[in-house]
PyMOL Python script that loads the backbone (N, CA, C, O; Angstrom):
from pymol import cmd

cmd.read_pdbstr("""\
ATOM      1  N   UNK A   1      29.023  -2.006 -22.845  1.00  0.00           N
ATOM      2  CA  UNK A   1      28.036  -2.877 -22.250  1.00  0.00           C
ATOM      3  C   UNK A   1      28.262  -4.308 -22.719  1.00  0.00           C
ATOM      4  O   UNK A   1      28.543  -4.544 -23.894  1.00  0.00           O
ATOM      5  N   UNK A   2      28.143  -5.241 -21.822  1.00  0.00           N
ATOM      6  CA  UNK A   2      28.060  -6.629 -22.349  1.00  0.00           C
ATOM      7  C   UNK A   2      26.905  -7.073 -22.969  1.00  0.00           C
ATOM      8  O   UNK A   2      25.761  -6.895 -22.551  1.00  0.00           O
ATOM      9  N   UNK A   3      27.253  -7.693 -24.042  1.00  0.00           N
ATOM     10  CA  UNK A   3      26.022  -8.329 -25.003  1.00  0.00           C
ATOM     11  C   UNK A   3      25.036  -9.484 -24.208  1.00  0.00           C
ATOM     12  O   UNK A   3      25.461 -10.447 -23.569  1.00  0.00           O
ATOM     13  N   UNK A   4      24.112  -9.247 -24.350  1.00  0.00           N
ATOM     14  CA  UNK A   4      23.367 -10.287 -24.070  1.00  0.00           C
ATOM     15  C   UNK A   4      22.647 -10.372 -22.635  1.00  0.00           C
ATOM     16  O   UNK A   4      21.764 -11.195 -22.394  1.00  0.00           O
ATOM     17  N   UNK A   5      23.256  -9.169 -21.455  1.00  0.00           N
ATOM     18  CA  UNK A   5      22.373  -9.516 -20.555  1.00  0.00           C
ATOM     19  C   UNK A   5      21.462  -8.157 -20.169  1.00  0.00           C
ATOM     20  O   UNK A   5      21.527  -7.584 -19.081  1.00  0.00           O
ATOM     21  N   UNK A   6      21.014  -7.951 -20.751  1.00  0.00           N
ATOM     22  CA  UNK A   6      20.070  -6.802 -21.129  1.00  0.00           C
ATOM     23  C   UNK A   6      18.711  -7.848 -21.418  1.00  0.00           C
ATOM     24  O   UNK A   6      18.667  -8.918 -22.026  1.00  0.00           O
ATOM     25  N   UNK A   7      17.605  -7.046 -20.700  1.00  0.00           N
ATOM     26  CA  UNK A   7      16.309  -7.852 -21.449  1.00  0.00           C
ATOM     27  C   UNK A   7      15.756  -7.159 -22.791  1.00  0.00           C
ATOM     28  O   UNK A   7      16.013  -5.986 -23.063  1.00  0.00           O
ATOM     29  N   UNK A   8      14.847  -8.131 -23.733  1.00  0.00           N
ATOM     30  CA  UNK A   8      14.614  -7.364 -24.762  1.00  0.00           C
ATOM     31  C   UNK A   8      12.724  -7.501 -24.474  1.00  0.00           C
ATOM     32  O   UNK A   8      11.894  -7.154 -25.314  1.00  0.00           O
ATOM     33  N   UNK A   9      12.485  -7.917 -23.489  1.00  0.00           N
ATOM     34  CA  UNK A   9      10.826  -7.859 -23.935  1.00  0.00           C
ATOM     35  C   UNK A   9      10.604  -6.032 -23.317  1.00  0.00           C
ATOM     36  O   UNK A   9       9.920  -5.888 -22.304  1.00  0.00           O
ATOM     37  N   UNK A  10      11.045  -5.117 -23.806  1.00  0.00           N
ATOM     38  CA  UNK A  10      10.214  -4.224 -23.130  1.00  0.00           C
ATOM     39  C   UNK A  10       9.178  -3.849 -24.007  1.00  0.00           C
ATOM     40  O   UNK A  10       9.122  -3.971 -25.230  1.00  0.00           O
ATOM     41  N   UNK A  11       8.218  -3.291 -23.069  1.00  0.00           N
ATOM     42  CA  UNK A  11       6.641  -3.290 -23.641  1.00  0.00           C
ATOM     43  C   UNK A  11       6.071  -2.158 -23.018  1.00  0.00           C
ATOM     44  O   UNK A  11       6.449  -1.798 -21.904  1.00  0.00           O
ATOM     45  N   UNK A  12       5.008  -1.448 -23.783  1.00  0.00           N
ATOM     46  CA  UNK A  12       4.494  -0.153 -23.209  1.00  0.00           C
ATOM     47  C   UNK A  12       3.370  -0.580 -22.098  1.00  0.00           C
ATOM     48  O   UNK A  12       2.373  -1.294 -22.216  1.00  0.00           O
ATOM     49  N   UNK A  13       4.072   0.344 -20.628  1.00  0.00           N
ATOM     50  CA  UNK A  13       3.397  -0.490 -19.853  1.00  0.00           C
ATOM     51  C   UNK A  13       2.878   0.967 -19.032  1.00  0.00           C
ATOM     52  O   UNK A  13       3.669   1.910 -19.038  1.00  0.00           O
ATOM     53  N   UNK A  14       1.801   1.094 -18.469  1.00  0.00           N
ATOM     54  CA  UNK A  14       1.214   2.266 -17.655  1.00  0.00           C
ATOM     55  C   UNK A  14       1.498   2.114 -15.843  1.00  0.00           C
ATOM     56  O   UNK A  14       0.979   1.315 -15.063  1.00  0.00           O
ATOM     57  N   UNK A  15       2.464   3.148 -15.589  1.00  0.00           N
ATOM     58  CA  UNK A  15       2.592   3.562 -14.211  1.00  0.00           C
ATOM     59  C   UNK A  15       1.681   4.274 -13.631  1.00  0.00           C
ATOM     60  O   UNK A  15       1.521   5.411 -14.072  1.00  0.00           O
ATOM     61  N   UNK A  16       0.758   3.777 -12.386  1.00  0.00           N
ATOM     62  CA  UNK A  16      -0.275   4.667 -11.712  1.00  0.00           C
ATOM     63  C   UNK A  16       0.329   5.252 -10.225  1.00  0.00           C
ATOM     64  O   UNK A  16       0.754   4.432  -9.411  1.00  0.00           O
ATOM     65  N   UNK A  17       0.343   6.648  -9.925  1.00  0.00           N
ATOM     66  CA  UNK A  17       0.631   6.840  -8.622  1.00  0.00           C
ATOM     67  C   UNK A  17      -0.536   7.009  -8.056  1.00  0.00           C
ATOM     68  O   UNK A  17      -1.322   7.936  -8.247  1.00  0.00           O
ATOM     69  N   UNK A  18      -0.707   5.605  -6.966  1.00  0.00           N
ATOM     70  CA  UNK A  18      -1.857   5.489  -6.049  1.00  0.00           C
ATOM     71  C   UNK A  18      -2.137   6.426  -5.490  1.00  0.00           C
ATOM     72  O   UNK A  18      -3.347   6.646  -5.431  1.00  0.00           O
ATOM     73  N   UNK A  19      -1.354   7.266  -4.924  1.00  0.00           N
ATOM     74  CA  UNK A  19      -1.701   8.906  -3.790  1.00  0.00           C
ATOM     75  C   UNK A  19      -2.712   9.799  -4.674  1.00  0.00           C
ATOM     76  O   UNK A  19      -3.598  10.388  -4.054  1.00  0.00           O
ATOM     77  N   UNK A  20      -2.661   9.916  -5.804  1.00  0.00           N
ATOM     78  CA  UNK A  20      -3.510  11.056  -6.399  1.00  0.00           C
ATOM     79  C   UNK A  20      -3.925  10.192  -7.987  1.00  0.00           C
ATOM     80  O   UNK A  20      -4.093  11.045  -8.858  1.00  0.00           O
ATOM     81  N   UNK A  21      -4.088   8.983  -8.444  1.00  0.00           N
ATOM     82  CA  UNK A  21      -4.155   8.584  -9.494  1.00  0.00           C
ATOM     83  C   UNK A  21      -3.783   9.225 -10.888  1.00  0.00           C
ATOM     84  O   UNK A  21      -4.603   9.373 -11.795  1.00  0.00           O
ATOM     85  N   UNK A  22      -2.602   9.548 -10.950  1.00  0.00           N
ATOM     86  CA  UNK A  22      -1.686  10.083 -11.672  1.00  0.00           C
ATOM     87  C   UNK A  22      -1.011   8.885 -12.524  1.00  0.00           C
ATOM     88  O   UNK A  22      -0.278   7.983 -12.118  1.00  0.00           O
ATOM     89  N   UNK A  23      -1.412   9.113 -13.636  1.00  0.00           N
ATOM     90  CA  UNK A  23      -0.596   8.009 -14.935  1.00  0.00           C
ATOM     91  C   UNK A  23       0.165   8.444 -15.828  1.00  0.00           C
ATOM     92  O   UNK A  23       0.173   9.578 -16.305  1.00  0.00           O
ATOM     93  N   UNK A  24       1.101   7.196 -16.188  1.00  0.00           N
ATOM     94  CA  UNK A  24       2.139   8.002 -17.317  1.00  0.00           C
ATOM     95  C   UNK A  24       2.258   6.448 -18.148  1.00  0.00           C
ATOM     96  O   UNK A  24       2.003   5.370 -17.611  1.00  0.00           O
ATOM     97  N   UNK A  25       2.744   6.648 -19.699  1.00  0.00           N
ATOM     98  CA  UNK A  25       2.612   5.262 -20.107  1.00  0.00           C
ATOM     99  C   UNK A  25       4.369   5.530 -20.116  1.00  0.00           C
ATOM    100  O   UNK A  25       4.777   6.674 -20.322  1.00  0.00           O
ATOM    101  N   UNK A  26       5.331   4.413 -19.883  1.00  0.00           N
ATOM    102  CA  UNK A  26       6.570   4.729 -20.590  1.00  0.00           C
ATOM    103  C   UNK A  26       6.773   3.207 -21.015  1.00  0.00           C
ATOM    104  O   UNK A  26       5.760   2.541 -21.223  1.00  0.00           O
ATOM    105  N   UNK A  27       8.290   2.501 -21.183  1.00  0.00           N
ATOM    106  CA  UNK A  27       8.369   1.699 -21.753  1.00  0.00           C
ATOM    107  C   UNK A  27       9.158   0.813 -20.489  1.00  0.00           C
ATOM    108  O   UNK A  27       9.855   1.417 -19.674  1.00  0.00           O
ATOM    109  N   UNK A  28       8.952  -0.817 -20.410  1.00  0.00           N
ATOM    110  CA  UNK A  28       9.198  -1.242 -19.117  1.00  0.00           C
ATOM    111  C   UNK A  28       9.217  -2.732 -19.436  1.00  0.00           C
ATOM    112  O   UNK A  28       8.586  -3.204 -20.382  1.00  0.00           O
ATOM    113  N   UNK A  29       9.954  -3.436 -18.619  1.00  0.00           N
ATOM    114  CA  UNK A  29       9.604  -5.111 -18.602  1.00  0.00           C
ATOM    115  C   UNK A  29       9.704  -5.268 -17.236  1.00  0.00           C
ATOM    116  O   UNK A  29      10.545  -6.116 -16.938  1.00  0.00           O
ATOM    117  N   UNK A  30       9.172  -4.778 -16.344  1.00  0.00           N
ATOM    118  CA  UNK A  30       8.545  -5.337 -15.099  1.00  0.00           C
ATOM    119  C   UNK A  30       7.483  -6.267 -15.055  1.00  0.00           C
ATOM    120  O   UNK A  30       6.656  -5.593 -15.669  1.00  0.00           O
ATOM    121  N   UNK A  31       6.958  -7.204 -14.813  1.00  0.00           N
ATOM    122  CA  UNK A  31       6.459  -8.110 -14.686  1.00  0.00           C
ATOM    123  C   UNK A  31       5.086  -7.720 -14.018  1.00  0.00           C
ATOM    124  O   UNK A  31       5.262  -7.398 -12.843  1.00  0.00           O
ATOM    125  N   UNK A  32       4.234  -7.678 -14.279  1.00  0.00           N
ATOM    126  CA  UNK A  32       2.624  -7.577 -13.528  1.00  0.00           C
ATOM    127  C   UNK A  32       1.671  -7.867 -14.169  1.00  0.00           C
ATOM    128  O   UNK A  32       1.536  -7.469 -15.326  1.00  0.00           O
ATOM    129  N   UNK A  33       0.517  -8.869 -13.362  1.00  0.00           N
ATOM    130  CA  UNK A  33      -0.763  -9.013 -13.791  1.00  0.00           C
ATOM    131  C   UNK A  33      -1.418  -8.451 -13.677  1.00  0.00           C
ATOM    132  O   UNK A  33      -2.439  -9.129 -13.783  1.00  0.00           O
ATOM    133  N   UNK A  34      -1.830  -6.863 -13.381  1.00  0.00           N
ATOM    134  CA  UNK A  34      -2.585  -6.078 -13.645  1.00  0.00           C
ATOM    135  C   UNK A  34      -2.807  -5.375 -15.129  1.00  0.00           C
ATOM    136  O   UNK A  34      -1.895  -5.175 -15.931  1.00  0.00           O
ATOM    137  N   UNK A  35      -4.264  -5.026 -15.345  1.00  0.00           N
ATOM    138  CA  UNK A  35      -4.229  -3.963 -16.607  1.00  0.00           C
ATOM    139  C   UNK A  35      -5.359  -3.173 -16.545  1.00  0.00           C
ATOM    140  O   UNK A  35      -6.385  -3.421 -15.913  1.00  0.00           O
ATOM    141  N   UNK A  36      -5.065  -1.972 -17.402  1.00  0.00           N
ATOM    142  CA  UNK A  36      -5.504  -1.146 -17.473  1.00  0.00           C
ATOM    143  C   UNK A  36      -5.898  -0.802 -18.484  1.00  0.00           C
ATOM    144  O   UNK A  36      -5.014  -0.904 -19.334  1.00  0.00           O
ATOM    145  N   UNK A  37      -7.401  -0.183 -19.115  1.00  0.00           N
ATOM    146  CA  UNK A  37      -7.745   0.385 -20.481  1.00  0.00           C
ATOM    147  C   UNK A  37      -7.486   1.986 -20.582  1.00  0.00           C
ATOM    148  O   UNK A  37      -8.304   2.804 -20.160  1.00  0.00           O
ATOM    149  N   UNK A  38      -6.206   2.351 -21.213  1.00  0.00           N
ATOM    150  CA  UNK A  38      -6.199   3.900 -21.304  1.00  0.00           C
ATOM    151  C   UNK A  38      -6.603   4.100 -22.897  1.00  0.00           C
ATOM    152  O   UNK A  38      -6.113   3.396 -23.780  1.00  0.00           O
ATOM    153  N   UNK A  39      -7.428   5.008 -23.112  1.00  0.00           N
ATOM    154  CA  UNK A  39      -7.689   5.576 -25.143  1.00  0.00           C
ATOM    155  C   UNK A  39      -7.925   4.444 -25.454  1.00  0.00           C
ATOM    156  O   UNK A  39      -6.972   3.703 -25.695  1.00  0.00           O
ATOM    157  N   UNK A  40      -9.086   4.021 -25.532  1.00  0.00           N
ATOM    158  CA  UNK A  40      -9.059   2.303 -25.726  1.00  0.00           C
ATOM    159  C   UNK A  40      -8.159   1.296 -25.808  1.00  0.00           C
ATOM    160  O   UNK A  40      -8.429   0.244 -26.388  1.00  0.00           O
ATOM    161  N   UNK A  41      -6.966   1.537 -25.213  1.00  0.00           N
ATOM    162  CA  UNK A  41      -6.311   0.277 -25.891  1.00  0.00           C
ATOM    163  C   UNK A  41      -5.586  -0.155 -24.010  1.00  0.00           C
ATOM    164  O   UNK A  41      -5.367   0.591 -23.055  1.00  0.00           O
ATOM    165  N   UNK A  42      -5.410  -1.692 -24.185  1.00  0.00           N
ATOM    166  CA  UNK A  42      -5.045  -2.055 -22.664  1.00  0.00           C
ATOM    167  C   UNK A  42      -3.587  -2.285 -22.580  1.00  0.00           C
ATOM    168  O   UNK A  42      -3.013  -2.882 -23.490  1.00  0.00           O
ATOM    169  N   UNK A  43      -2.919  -1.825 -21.484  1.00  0.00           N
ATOM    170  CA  UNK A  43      -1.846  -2.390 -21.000  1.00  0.00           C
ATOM    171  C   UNK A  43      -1.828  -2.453 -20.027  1.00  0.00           C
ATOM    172  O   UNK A  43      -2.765  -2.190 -19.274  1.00  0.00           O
ATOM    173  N   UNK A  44      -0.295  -2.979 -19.603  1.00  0.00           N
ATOM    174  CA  UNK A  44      -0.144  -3.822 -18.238  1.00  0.00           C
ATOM    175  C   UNK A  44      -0.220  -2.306 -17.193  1.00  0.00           C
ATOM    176  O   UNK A  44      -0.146  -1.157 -17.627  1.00  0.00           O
ATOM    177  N   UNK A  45      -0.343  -2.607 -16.119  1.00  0.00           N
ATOM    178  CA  UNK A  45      -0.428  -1.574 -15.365  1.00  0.00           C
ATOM    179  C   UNK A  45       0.711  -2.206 -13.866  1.00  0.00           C
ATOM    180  O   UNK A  45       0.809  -3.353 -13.432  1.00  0.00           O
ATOM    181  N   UNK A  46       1.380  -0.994 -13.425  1.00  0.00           N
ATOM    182  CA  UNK A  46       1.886  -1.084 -12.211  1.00  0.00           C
ATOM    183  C   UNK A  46       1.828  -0.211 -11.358  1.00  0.00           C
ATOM    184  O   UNK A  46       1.733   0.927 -11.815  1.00  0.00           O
ATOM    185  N   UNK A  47       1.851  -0.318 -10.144  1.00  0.00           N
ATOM    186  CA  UNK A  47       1.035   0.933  -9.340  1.00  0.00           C
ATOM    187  C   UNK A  47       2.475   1.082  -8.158  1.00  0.00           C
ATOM    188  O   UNK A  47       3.156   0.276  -7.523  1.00  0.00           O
ATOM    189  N   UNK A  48       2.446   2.345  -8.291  1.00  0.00           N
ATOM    190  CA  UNK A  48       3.359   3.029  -7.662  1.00  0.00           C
ATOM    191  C   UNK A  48       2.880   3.923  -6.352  1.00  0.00           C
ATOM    192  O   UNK A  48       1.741   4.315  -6.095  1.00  0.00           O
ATOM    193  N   UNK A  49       4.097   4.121  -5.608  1.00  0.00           N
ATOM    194  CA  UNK A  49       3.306   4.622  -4.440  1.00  0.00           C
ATOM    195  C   UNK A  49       3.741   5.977  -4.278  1.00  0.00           C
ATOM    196  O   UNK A  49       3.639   6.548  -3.192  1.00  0.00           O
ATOM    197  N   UNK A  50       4.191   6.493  -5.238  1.00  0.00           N
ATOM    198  CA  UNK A  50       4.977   8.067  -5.289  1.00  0.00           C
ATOM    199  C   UNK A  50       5.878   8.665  -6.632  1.00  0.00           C
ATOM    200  O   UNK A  50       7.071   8.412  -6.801  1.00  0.00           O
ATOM    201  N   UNK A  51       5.333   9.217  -7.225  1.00  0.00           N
ATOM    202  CA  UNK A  51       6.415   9.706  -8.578  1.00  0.00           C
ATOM    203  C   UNK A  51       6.197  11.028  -8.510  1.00  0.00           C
ATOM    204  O   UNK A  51       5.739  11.695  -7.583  1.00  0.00           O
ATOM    205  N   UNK A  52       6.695  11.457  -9.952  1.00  0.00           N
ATOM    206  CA  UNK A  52       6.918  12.997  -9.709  1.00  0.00           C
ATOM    207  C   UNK A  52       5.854  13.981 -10.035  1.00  0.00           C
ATOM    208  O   UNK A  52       6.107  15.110 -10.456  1.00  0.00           O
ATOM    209  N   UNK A  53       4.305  13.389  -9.769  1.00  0.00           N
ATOM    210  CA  UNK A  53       3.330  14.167  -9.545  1.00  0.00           C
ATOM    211  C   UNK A  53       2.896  14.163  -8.131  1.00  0.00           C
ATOM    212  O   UNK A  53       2.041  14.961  -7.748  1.00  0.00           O
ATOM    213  N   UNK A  54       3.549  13.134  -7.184  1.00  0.00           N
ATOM    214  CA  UNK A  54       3.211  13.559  -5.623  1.00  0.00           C
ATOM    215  C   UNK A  54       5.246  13.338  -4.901  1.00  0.00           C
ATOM    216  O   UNK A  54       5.260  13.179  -3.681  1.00  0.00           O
ATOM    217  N   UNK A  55       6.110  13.336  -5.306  1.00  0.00           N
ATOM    218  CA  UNK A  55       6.813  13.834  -4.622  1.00  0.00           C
ATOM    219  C   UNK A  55       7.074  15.104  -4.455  1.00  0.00           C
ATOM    220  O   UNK A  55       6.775  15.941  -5.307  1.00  0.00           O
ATOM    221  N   UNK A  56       7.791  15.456  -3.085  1.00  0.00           N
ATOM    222  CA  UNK A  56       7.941  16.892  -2.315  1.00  0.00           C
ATOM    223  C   UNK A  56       8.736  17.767  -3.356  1.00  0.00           C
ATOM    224  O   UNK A  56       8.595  18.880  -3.863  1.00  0.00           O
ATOM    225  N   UNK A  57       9.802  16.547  -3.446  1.00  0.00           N
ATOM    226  CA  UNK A  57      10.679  17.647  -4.459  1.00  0.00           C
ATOM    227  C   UNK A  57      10.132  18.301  -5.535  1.00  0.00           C
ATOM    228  O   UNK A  57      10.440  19.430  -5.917  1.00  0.00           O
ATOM    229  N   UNK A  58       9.234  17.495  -6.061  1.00  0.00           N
ATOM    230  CA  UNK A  58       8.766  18.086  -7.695  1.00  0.00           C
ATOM    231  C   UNK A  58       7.673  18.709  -7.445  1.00  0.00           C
ATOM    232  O   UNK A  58       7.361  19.496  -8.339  1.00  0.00           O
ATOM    233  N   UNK A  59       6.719  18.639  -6.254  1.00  0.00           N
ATOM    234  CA  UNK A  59       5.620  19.654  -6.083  1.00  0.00           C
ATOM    235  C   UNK A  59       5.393  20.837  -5.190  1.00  0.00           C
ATOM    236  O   UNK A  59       4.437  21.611  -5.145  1.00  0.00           O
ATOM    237  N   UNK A  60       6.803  20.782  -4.298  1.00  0.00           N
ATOM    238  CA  UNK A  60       6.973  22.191  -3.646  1.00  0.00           C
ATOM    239  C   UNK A  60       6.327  21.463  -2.146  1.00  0.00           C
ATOM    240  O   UNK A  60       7.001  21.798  -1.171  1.00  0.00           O
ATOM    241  N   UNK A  61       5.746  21.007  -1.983  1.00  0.00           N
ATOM    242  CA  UNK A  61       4.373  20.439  -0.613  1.00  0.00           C
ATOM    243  C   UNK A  61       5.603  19.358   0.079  1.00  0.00           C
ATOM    244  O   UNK A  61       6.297  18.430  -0.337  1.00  0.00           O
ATOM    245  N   UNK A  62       5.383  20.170   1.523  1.00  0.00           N
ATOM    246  CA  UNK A  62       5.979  17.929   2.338  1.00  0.00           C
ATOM    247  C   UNK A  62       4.597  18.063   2.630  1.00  0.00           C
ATOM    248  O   UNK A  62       3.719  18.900   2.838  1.00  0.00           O
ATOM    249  N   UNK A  63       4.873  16.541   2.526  1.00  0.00           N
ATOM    250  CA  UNK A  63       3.931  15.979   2.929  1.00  0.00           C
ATOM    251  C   UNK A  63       4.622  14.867   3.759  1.00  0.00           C
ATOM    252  O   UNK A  63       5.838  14.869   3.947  1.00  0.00           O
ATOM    253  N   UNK A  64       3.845  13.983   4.215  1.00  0.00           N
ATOM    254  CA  UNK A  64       4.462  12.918   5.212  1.00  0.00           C
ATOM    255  C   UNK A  64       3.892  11.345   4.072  1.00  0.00           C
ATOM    256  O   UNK A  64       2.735  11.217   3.671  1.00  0.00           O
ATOM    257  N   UNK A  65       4.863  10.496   3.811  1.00  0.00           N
ATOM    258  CA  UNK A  65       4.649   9.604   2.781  1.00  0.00           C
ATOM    259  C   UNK A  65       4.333   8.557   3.551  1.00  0.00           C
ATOM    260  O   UNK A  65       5.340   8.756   4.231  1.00  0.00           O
ATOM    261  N   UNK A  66       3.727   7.377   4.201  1.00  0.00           N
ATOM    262  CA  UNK A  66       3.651   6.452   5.152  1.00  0.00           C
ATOM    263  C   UNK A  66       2.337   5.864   4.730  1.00  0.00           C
ATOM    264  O   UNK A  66       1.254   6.296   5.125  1.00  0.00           O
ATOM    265  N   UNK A  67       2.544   4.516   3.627  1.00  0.00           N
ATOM    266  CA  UNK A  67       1.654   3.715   3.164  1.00  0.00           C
ATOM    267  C   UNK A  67       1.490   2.731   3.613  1.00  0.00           C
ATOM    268  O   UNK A  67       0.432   2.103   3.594  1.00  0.00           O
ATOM    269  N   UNK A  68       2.536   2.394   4.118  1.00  0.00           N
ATOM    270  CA  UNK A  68       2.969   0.613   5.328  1.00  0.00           C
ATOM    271  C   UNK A  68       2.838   0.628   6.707  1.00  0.00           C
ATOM    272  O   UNK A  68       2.882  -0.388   7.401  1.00  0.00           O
ATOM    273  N   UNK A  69       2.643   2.004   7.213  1.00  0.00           N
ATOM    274  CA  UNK A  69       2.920   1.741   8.247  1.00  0.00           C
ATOM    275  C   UNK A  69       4.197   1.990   9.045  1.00  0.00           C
ATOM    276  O   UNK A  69       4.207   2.022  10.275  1.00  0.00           O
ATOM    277  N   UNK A  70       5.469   2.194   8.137  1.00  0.00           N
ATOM    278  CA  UNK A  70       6.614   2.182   9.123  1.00  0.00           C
ATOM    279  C   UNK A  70       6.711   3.188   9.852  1.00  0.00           C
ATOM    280  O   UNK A  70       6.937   2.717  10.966  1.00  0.00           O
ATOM    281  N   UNK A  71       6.683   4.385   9.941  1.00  0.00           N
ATOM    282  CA  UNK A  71       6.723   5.134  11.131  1.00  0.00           C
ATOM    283  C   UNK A  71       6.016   4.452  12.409  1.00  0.00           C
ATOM    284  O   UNK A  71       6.741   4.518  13.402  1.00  0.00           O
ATOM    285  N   UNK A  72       4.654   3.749  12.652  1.00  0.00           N
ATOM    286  CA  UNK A  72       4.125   3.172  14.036  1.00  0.00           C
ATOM    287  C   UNK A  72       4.812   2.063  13.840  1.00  0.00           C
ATOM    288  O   UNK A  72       4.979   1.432  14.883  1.00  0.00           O
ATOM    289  N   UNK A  73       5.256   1.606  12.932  1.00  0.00           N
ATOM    290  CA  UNK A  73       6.361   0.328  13.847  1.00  0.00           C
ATOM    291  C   UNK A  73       7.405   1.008  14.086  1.00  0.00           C
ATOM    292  O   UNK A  73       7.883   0.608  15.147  1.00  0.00           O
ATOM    293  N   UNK A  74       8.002   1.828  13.647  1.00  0.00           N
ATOM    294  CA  UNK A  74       8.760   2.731  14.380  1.00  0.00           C
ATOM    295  C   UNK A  74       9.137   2.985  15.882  1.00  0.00           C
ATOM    296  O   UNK A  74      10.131   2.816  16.588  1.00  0.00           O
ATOM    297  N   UNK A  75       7.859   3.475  16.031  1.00  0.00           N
ATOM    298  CA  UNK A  75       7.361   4.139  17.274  1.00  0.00           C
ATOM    299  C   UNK A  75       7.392   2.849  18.022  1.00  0.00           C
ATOM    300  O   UNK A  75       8.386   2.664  18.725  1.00  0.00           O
ATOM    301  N   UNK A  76       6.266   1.719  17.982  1.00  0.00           N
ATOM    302  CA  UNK A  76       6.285   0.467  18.621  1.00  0.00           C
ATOM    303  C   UNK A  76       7.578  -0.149  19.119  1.00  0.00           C
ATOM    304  O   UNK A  76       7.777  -0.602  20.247  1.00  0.00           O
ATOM    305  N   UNK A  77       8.523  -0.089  17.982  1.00  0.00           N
ATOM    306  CA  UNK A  77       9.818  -0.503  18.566  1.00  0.00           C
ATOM    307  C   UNK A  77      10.693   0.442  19.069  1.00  0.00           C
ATOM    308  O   UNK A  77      11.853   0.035  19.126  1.00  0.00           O
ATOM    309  N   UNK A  78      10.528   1.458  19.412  1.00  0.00           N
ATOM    310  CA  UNK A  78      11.530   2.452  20.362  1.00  0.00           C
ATOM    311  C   UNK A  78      10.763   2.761  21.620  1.00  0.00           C
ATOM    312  O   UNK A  78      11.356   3.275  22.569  1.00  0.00           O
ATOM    313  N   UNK A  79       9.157   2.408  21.699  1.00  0.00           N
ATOM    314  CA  UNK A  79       8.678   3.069  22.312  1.00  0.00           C
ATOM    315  C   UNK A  79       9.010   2.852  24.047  1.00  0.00           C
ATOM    316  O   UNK A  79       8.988   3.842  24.779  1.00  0.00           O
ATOM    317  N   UNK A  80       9.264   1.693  24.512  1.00  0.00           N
ATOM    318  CA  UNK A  80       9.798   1.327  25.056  1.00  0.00           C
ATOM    319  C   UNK A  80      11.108   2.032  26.053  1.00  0.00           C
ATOM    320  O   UNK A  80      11.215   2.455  27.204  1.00  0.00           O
ATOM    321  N   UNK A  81      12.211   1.825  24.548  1.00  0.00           N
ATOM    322  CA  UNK A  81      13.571   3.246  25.146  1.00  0.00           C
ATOM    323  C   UNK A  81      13.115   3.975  25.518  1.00  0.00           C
ATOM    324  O   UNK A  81      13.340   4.177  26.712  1.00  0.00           O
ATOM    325  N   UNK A  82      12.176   4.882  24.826  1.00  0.00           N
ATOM    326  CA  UNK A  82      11.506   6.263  24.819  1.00  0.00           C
ATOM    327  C   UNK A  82      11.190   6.263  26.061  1.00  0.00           C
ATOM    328  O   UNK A  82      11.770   6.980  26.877  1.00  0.00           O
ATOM    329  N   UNK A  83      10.365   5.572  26.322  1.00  0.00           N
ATOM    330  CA  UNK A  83       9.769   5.945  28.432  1.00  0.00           C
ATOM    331  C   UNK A  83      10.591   5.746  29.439  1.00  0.00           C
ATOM    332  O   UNK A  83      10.578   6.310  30.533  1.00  0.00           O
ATOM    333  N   UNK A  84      11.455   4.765  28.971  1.00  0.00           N
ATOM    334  CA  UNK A  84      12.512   4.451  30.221  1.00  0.00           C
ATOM    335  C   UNK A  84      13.735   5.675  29.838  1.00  0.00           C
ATOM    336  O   UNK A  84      14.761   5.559  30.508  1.00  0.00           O
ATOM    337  N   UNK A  85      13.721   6.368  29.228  1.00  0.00           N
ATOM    338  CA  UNK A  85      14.642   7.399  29.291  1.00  0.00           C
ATOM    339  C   UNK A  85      14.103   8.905  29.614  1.00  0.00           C
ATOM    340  O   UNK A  85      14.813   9.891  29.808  1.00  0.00           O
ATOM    341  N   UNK A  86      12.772   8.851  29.625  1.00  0.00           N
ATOM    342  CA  UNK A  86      11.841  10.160  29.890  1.00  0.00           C
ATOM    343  C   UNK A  86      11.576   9.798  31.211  1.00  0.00           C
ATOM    344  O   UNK A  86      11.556  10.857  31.837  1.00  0.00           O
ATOM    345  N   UNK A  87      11.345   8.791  32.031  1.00  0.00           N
ATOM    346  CA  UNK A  87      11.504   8.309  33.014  1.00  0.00           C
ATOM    347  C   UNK A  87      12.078   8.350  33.946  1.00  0.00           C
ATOM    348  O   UNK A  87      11.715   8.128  35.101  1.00  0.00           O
ATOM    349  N   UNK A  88      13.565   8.799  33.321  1.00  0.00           N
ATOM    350  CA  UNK A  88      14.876   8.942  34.275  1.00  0.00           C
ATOM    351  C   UNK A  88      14.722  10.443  35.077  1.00  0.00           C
ATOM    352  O   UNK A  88      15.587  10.811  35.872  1.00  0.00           O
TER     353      UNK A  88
END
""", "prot")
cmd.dss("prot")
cmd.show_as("cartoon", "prot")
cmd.util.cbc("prot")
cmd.orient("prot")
């Protein structure tokens, strides 16, 4: 490894998975102004939209993951092709 471009602030920081409010503390220098009080004591918090208490792989369940929206923009932008070829 090359010296020096590695960061050194890492800091114990708490990951939340928004789908089921599932937390884990590990160690991190991601950057966020959020926080959180876990066992009295606060750290930074970052919120995640899927780890391995709601992914498929690790819980056996599909589920369908779609927090943004992209599948209906999806749809919005093909939808179009879609009729003019069902059309034919």
């Amino acid at each position: 490894m090359k010296a020096g471009i590695h960061p050194e602030s890492y800091r114990l920081v708490v990951f939340k998975d928004m789908s089921n409010d599932h937390t884990f503390i590990t160690k991190s220098c991601a950057n966020t102004k959020d926080t959180i009080e876990l066992d009295g004591v606060t750290y930074p918090l970052i919120k995640v939209e899927i780890s391995n208490a709601s992914h498929p792989f690790f819980t056996g369940k599909m589920k369908l993951v779609d927090s943004t929206g992209r599948v209906d923009k999806f749809k919005k932008r093909y939808e179009k092709t879609y009729t003019q070829k069902t059309n034919m």
